[in-house]
PAKERO-393441 format. One record per residue: residue number from 1; residue in three letters; x, y, z of N, C-alpha, C in turn. Coordinates in Angstrom, 1 decimal, m for minus. Last residue first. Layout:
// residues N
{node NUM 'ALA' {X Y Z} {X Y Z} {X Y Z}}
...
This chain:
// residues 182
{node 182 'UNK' {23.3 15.6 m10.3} {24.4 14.4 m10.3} {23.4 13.0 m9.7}}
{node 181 'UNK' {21.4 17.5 m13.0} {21.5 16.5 m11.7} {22.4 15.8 m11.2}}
{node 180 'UNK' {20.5 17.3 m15.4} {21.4 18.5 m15.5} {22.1 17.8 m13.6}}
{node 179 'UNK' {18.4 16.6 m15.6} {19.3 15.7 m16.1} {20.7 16.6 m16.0}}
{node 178 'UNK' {16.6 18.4 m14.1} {16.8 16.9 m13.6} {17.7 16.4 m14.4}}
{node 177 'UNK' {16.9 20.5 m15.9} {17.5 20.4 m14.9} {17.6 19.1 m13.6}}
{node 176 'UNK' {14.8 19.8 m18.3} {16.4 20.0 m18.6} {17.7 19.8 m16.9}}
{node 175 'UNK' {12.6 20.1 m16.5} {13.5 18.7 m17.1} {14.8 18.8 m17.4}}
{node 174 'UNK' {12.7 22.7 m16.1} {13.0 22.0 m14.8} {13.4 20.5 m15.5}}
{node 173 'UNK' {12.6 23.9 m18.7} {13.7 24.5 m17.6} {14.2 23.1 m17.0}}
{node 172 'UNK' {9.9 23.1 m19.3} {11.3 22.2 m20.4} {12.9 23.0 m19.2}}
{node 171 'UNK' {8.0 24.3 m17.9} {8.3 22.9 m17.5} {9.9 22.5 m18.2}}
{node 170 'UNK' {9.0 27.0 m18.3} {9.3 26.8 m16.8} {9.6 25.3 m17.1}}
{node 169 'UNK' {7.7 26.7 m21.0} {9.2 27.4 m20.7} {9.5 26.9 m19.2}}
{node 168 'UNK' {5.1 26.0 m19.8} {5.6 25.1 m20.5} {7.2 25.9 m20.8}}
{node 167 'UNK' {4.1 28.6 m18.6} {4.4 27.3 m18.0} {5.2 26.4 m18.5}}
{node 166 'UNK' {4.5 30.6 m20.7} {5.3 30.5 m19.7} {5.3 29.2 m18.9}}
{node 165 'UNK' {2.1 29.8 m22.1} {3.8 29.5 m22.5} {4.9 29.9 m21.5}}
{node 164 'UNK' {0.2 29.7 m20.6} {0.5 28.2 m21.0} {2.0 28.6 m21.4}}
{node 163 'UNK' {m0.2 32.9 m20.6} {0.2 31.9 m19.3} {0.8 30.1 m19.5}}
{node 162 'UNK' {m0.5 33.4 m23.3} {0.5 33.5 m22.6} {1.2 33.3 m21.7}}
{node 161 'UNK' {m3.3 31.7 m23.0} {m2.2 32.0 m24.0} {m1.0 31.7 m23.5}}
{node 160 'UNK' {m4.3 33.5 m21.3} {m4.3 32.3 m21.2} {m2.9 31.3 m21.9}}
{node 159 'UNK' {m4.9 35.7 m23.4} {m4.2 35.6 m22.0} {m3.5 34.5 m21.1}}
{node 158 'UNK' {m5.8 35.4 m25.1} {m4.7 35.5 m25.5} {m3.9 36.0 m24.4}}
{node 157 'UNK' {m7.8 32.7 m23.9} {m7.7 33.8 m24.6} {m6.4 34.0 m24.8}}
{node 156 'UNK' {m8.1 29.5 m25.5} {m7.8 30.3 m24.6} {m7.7 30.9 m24.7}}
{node 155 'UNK' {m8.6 27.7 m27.7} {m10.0 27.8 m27.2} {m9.5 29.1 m26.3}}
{node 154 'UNK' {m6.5 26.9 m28.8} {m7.6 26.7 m30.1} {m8.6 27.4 m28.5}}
{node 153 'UNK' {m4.3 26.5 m26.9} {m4.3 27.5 m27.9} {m5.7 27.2 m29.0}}
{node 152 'UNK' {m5.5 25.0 m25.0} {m5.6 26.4 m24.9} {m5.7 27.1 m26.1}}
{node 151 'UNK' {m5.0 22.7 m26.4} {m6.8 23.1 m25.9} {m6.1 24.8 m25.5}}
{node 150 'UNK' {m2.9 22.6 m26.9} {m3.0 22.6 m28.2} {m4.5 23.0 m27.7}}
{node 149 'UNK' {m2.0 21.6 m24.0} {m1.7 23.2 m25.0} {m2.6 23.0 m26.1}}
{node 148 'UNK' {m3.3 19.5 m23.7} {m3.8 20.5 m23.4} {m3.0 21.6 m23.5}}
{node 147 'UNK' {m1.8 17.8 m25.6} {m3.1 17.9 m26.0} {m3.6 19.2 m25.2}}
{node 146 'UNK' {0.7 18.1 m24.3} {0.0 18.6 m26.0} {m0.9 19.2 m26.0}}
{node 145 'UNK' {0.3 16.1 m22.1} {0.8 17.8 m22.1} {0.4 18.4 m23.7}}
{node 144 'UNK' {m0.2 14.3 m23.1} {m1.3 14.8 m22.7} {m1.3 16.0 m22.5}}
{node 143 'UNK' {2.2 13.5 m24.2} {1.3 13.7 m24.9} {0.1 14.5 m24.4}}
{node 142 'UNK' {3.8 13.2 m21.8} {3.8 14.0 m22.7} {3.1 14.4 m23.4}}
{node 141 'UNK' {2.5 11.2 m20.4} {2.7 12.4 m20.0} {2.7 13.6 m20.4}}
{node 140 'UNK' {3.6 9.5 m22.1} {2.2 9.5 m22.1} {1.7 11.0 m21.2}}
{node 139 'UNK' {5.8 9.3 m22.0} {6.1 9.7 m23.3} {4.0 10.2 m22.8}}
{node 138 'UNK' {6.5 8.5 m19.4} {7.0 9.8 m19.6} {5.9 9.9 m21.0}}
{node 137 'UNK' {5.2 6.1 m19.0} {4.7 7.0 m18.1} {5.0 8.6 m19.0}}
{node 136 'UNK' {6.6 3.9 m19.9} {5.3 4.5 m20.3} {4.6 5.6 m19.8}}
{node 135 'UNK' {8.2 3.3 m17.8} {8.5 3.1 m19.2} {7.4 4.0 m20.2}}
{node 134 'UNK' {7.1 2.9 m15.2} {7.2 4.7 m15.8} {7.8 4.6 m17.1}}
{node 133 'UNK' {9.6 0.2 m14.5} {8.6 1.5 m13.9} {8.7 2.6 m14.6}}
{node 132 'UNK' {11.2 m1.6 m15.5} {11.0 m0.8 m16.2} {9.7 0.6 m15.6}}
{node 131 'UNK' {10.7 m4.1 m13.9} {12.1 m3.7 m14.1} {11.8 m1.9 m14.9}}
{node 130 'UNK' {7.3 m4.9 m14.6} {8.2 m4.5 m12.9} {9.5 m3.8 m13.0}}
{node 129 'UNK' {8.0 m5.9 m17.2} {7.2 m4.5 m16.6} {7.8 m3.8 m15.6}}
{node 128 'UNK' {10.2 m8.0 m16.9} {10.2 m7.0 m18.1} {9.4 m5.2 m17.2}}
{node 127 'UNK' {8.5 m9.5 m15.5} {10.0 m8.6 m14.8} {10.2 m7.5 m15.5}}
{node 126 'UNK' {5.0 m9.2 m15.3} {6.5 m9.3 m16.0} {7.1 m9.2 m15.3}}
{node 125 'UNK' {2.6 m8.2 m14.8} {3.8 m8.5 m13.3} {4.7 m9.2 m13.9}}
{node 124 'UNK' {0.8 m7.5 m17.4} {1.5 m6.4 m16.1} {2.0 m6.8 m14.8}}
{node 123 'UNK' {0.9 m10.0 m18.3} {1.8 m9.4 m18.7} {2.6 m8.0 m17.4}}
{node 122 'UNK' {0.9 m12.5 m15.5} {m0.1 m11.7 m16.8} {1.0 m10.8 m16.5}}
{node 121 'UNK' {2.2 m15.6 m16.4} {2.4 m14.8 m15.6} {1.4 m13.5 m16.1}}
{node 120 'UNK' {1.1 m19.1 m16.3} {1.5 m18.0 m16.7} {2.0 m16.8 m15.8}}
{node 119 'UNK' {0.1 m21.6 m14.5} {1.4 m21.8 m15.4} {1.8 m20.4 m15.9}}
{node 118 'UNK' {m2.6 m20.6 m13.9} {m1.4 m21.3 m13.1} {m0.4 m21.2 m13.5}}
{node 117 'UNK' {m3.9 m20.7 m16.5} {m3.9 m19.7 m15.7} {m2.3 m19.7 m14.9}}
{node 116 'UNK' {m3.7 m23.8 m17.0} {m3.3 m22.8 m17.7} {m2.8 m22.0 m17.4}}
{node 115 'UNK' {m5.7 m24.3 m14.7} {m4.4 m25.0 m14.7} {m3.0 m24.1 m15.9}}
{node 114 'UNK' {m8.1 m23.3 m15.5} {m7.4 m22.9 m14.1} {m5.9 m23.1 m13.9}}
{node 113 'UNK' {m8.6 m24.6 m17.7} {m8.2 m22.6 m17.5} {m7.7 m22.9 m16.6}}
{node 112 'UNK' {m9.5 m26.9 m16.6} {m8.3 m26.5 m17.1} {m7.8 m25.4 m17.6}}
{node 111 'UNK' {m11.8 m26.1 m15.4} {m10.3 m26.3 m14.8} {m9.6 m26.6 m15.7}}
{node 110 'UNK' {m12.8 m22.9 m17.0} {m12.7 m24.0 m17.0} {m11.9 m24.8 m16.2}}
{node 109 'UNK' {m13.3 m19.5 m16.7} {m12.2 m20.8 m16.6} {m12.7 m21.8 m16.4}}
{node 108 'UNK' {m16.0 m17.6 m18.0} {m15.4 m18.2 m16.7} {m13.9 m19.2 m17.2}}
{node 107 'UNK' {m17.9 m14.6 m19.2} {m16.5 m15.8 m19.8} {m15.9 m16.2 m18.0}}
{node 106 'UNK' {m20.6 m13.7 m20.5} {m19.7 m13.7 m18.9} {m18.7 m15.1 m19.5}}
{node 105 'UNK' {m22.4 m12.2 m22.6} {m21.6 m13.5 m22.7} {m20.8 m13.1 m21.3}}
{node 104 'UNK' {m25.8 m10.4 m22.4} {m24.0 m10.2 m22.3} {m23.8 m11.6 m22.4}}
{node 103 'UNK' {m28.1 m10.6 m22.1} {m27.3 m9.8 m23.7} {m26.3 m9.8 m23.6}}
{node 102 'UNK' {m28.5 m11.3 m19.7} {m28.8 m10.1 m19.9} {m28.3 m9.7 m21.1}}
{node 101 'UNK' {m26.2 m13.6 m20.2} {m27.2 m13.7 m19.2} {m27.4 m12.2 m19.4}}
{node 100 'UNK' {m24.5 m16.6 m21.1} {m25.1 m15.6 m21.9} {m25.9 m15.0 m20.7}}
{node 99 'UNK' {m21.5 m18.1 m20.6} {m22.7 m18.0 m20.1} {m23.1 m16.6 m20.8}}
{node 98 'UNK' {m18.3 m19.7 m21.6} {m19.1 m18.7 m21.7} {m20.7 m18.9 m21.2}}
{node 97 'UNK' {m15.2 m21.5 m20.3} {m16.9 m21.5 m20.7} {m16.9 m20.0 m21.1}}
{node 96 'UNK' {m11.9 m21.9 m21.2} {m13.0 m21.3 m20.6} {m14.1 m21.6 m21.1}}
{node 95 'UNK' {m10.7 m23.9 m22.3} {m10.1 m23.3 m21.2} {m11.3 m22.6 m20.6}}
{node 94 'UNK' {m11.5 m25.3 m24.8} {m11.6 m25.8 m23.7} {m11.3 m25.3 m22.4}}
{node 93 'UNK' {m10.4 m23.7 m27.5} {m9.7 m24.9 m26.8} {m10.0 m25.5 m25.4}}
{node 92 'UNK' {m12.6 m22.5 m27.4} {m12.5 m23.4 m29.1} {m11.5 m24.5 m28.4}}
{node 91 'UNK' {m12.5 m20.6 m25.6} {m13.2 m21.6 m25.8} {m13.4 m22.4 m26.7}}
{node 90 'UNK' {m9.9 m19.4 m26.9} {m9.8 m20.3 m25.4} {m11.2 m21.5 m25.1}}
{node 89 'UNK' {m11.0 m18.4 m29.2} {m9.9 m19.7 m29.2} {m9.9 m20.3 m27.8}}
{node 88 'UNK' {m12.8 m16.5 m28.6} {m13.4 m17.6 m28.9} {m12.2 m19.0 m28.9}}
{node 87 'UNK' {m10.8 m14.9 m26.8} {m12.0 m15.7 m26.1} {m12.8 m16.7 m27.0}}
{node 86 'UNK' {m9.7 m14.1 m29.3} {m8.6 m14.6 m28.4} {m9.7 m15.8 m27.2}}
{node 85 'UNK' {m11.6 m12.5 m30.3} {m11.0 m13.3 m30.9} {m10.2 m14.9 m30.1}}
{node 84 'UNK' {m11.5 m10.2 m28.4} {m12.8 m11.6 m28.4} {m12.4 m12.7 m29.8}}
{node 83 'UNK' {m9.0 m9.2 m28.6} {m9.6 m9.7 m27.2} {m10.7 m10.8 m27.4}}
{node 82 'UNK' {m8.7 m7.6 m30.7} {m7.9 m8.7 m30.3} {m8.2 m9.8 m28.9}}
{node 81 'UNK' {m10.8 m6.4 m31.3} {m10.3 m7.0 m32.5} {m9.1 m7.9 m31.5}}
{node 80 'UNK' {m10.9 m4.5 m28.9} {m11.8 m5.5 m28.5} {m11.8 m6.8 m30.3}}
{node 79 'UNK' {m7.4 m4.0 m28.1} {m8.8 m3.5 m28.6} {m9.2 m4.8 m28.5}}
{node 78 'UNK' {m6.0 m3.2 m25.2} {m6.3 m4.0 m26.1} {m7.7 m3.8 m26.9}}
{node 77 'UNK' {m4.4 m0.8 m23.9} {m5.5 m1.0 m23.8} {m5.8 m2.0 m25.2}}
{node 76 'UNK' {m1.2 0.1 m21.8} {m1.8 m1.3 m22.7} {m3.6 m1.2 m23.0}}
{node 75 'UNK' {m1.0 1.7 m20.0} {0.0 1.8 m21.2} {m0.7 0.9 m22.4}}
{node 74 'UNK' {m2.6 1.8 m17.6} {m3.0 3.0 m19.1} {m2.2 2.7 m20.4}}
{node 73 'UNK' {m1.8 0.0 m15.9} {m1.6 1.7 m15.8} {m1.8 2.9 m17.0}}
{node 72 'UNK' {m2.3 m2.0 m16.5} {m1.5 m1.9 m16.9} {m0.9 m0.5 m16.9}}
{node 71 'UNK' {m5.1 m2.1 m15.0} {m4.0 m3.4 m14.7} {m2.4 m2.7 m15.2}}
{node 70 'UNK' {m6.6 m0.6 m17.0} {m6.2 m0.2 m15.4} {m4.9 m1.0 m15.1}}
{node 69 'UNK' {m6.3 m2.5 m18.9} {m5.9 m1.3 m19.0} {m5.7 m0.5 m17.8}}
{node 68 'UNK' {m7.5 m4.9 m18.5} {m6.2 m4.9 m18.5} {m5.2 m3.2 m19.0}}
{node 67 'UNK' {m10.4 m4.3 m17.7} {m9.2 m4.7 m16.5} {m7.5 m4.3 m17.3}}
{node 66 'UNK' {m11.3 m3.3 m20.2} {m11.1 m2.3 m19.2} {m10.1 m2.7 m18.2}}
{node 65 'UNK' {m11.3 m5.8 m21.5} {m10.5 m4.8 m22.1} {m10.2 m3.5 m20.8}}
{node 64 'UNK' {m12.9 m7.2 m19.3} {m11.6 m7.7 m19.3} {m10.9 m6.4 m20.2}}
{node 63 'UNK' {m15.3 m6.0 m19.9} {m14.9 m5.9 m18.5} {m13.3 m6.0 m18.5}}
{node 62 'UNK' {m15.9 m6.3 m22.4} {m15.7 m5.3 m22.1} {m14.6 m5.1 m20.7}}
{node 61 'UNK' {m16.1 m9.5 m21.8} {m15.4 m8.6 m23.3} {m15.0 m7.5 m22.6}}
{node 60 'UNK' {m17.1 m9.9 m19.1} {m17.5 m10.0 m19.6} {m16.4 m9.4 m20.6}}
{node 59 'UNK' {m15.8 m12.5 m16.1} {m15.7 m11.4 m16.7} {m16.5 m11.1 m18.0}}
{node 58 'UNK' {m15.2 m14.2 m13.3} {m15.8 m14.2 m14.6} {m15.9 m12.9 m14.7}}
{node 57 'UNK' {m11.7 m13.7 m11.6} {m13.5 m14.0 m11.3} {m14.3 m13.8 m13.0}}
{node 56 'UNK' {m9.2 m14.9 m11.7} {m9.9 m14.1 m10.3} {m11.3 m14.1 m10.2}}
{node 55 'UNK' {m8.9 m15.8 m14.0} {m8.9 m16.6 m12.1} {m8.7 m15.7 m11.9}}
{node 54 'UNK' {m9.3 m13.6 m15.6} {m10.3 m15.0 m15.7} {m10.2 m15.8 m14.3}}
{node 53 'UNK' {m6.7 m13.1 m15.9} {m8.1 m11.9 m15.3} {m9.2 m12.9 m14.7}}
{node 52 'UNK' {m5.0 m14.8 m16.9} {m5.0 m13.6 m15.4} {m6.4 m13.4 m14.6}}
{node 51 'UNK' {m6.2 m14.8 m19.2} {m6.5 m16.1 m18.4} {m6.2 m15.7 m16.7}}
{node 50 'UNK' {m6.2 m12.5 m20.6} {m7.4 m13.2 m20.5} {m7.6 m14.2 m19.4}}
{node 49 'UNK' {m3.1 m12.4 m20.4} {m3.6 m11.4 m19.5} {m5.1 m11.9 m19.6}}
{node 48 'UNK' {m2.3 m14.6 m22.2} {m1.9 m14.6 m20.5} {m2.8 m13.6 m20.0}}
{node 47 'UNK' {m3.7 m13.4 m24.7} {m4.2 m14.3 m23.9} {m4.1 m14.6 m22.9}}
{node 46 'UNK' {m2.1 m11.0 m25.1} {m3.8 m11.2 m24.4} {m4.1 m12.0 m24.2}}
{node 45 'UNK' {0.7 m12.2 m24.9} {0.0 m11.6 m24.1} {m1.0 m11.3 m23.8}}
{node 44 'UNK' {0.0 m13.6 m27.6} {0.4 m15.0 m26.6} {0.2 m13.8 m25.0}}
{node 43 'UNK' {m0.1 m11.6 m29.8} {m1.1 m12.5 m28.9} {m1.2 m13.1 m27.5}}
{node 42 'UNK' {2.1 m9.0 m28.2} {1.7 m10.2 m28.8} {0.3 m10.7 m28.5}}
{node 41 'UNK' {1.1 m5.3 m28.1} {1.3 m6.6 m27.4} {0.5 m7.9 m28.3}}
{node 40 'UNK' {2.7 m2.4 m28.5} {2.0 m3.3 m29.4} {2.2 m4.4 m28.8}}
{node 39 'UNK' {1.8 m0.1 m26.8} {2.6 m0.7 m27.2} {2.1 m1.7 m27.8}}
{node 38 'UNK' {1.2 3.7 m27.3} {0.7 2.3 m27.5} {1.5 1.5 m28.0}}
{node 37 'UNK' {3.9 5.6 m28.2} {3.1 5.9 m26.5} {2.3 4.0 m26.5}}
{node 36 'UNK' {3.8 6.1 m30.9} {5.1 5.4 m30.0} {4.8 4.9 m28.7}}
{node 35 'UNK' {1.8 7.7 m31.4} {2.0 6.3 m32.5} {2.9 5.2 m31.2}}
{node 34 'UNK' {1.9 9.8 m30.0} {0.6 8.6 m29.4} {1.2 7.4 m30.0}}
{node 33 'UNK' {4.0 10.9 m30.8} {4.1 10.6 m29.6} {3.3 9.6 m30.1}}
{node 32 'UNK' {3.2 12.2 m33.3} {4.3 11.1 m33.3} {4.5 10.5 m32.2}}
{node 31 'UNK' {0.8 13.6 m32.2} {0.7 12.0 m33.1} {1.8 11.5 m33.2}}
{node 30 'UNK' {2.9 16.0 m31.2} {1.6 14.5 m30.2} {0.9 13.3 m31.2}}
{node 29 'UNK' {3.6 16.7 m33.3} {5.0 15.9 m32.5} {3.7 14.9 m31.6}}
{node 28 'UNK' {1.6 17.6 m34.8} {2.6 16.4 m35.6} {3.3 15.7 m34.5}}
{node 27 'UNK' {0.7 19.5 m33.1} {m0.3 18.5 m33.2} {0.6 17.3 m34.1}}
{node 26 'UNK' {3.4 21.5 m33.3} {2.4 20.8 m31.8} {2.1 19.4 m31.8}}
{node 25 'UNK' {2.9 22.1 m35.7} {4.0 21.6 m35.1} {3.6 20.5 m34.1}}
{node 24 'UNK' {0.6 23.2 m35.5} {0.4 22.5 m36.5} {1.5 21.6 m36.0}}
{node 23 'UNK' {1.5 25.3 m33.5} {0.2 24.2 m33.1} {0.4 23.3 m34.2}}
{node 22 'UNK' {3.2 26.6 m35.0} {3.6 26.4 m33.7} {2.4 25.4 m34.1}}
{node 21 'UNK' {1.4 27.4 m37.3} {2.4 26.8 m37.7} {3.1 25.9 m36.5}}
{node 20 'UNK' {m0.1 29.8 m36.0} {m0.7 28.4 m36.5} {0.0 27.6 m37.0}}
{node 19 'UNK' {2.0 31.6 m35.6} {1.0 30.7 m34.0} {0.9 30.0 m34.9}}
{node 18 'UNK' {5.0 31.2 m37.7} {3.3 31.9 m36.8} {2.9 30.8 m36.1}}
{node 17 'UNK' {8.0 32.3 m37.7} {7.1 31.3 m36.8} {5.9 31.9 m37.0}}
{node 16 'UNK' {10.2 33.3 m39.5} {8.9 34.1 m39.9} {7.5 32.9 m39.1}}
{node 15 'UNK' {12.5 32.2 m38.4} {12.5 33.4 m37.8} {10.8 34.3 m38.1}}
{node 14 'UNK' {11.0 29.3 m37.2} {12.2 30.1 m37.9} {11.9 31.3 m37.3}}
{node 13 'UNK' {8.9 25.7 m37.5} {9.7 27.1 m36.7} {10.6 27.7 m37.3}}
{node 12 'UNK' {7.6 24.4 m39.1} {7.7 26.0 m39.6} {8.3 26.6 m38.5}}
{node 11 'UNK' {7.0 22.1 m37.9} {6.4 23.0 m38.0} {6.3 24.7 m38.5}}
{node 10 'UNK' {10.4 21.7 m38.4} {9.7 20.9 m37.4} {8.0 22.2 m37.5}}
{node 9 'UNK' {11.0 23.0 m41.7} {11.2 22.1 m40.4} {10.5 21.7 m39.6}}
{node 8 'UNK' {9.5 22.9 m44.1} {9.9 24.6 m43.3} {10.4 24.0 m42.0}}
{node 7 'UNK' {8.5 20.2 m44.8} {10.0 20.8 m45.4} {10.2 22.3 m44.8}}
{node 6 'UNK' {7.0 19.1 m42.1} {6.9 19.6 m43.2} {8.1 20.4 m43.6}}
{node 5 'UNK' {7.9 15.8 m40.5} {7.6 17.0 m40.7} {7.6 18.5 m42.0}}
{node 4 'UNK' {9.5 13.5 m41.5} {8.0 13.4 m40.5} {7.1 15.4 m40.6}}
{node 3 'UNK' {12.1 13.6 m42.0} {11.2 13.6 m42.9} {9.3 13.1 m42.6}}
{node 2 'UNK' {13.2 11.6 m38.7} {13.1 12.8 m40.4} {12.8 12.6 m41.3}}
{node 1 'UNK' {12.8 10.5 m36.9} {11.6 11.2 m37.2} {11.9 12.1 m38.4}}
C-alpha cells in the first residue's frame, strides 16, 4: 500500500493530527479494504454457480445475483454485467430455457443443464471455500467497522465521539491479544 496515501503519511497522522485528517485517513484505509474485501470470480464460476442455483428451482436475473450472495455469505455478489451475459450463453448453448411471465424472464435447466449441473461443484462448496472459513470474514468486518466510525465521526456528538475511540482502543487491545495467545 505505499504510496496509497497522502505524502503527510497514512492520513496526516503526526504530532500536528487533526480530526479531519484521522477520518480522511479512515476513509483511504476502508476503500483500500472494500478494493481487497470483493473477490474477483472467473467466469467459469458464475456459471457453476448459475447452474447450482438452476437445479434447485427456476430463478429470475435478480433472484440468482441475490442467491449467490447469501450462498456465499456476502463475500461474492456478482454483478448483473456478469450474470445475464452468462444466461444468454447457457441458453445460446442449450442448458437452460427462459419463460417470460409478468415482465420477468424465469431461467429453468434444460436436461441437459441437468446433466451439466451434475458434473460441477458451485463455487460456495469448494474445498478451496470450505478449507478457508472467514477468509472473508475478517477484512469485511473491518470495513464495516470504518464505515461506522467514519458515521459517528461525521454525525456523533463530541461525546459519542469519544465513546467510539475508546471502543475501538479496547477493540485493536483485544486483537492484538488473540495473537498475543498460545
Amino acid at each position: 500500500m505505499s504510496g496509497s496515501f497522502p505524502s503527510g503519511g497514512f492520513g496526516g497522522f503526526g504530532p500536528n493530527l487533526s480530526t479531519d485528517s484521522l477520518w480522511q485517513g479512515l476513509d483511504q484505509l476502508r476503500t483500500a479494504f472494500e478494493k481487497r474485501v470483493t473477490p474477483r470470480m472467473g467466469r467459469g464460476d458464475v456459471r457453476a454457480a448459475v447452474l447450482a442455483l438452476l437445479a434447485e428451482r427456476p430463478m429470475h436475473g435478480y433472484q440468482i445475483i441475490r442467491e449467490i450472495e447469501e450462498r456465499s455469505g456476502g463475500s461474492w455478489k456478482p454483478s448483473a454485467g456478469s450474470v445475464y451475459p452468462t444466461l444468454q450463453l447457457l441458453a445460446d448453448e442449450g442448458l437452460i430455457s427462459a419463460e417470460e411471465s409478468n415482465g420477468r424472464k424465469t431461467y429453468a435447466l434444460t436436461e441437459a443443464g441437468r446433466d451439466e449441473a451434475a458434473e460441477r461443484t458451485a463455487p460456495w462448496e469448494s474445498a478451496e471455500t470450505r478449507d478457508r472459513p472467514g477468509f472473508t470474514a475478517l477484512p469485511k468486518a473491518g470495513v464495516e467497522l470504518a464505515q461506522a466510525a467514519t458515521q459517528v465521526q461525521r454525525t456523533g456528538t463530541p461525546e459519542q465521539v469519544d465513546q467510539a475511540v475508546a471502543v475501538l482502543d479496547e477493540a485493536r487491545r483485544r486483537l492484538y491479544a488473540i495473537l498475543a495467545q498460545d
